[in-house]
C-alpha positions in Angstrom: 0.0 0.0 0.0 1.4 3.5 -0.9 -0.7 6.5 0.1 -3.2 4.9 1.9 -3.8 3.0 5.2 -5.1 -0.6 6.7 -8.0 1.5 7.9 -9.0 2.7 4.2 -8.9 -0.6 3.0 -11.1 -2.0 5.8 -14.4 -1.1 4.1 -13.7 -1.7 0.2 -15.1 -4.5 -1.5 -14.2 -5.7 -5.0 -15.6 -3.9 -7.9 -18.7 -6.1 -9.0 -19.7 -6.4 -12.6 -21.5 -2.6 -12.4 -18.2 -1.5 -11.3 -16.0 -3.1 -13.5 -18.5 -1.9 -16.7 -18.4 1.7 -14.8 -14.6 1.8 -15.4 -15.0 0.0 -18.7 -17.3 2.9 -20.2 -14.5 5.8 -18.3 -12.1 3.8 -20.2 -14.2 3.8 -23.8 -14.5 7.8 -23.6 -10.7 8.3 -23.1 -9.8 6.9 -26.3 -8.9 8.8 -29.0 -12.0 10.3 -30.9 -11.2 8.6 -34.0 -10.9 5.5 -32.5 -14.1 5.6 -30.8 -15.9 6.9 -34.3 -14.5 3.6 -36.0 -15.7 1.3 -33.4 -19.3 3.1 -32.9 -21.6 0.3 -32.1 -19.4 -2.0 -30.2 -20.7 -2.8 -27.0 -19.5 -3.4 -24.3 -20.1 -6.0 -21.2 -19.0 -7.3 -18.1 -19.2 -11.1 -17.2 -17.8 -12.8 -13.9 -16.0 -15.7 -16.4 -16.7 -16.5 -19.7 -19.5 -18.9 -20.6 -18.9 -22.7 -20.7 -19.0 -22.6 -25.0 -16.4 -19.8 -25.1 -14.2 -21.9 -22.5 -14.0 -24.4 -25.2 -14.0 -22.4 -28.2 -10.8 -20.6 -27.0 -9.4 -23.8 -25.3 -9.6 -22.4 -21.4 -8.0 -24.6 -19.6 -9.5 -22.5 -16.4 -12.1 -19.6 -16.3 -9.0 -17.6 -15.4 -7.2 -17.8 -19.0 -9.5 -15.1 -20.4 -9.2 -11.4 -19.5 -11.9 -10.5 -22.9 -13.2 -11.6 -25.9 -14.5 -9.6 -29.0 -17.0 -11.6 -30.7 -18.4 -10.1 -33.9 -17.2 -9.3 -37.6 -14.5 -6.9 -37.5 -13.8 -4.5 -39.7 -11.0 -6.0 -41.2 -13.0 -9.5 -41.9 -15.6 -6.9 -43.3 -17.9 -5.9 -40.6 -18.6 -2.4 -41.4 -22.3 -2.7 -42.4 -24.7 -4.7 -39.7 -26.6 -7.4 -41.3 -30.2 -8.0 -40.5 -30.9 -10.4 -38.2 -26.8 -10.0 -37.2 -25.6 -9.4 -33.8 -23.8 -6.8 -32.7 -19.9 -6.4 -32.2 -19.4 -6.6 -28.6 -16.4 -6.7 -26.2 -16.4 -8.9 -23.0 -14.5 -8.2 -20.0 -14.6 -11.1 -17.9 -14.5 -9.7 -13.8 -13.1 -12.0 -12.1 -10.1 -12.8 -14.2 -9.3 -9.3 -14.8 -9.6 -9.0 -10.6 -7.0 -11.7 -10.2 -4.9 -10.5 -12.5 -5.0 -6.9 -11.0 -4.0 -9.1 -7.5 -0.7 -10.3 -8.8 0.7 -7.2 -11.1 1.7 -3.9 -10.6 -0.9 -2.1 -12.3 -3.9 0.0 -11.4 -7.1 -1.3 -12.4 -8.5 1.4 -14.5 -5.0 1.1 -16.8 -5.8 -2.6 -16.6 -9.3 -2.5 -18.1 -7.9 -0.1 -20.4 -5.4 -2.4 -21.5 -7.9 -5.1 -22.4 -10.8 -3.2 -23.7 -8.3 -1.4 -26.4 -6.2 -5.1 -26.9 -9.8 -6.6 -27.7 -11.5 -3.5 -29.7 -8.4 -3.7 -31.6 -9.3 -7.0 -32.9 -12.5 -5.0 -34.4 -9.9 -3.5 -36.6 -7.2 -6.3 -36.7 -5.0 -3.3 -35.4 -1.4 -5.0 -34.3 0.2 -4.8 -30.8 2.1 -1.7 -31.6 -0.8 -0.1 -33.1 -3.2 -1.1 -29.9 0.2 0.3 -27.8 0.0 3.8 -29.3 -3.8 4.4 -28.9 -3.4 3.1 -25.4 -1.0 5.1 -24.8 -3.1 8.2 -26.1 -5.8 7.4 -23.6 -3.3 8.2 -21.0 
């Protein structure tokens, strides 16, 4: 603990899913403004872990192996017009992974969510690592 003390930390509870969604939407709007027009439409949500099918779609091995998931048609696979009858884009931030991650790293939550929201977005676009870097970095 830096700044703080025992007592201060006495009372907090871990974010729940509003929380974490909360910080996910703070995150979205600090993005640059061209990146946010591109991925209009995406939305966002908060899980605890990801769903039994996407355990074994991505090949889990424990419901702690994923911090997100985009699932939709990204732009680069052609996804700029919706489809009827098409879902839309979305981004899912799973809560408790993300929490137990944030346990054992030094980082502060808010950059952490930040980190994942722009690392999944990115797959939207098929945006590379450096790419997802620099517009992270640009959210500050």
């Amino acid at each position: 603990m830096t700044d703080t003390n025992a007592t201060d930390w006495a009372h907090l509870q871990a974010p729940s899913l509003a929380d974490l969604e909360a910080l996910a939407h703070e995150a979205y709007e600090r993005l640059p403004e061209e990146f946010r027009q591109l991925s209009e439409g995406v939305v966002i949500k908060v899980d605890d872990f990801p769903d039994d099918d996407t355990m074994r779609e991505m090949e889990c091995e424990t419901p702690f192996d994923l911090l997100g998931l985009f699932r939709g048609i990204g732009l680069a696979q052609g996804g700029a017009m919706m489809q009827t009858g098409q879902f839309p884009n979305m981004v899912w931030l799973y809560r408790r992974p993300i929490l137990d991650y944030w346990a054992e790293h030094e980082e502060s939550l808010g950059s952490l969510v930040t980190h994942v929201l722009v690392h999944e977005i990115g797959h939207h676009f098929g945006l590379s690592d450096e790419d997802m870097e620099a517009i992270e970095a640009a959210a500050g």
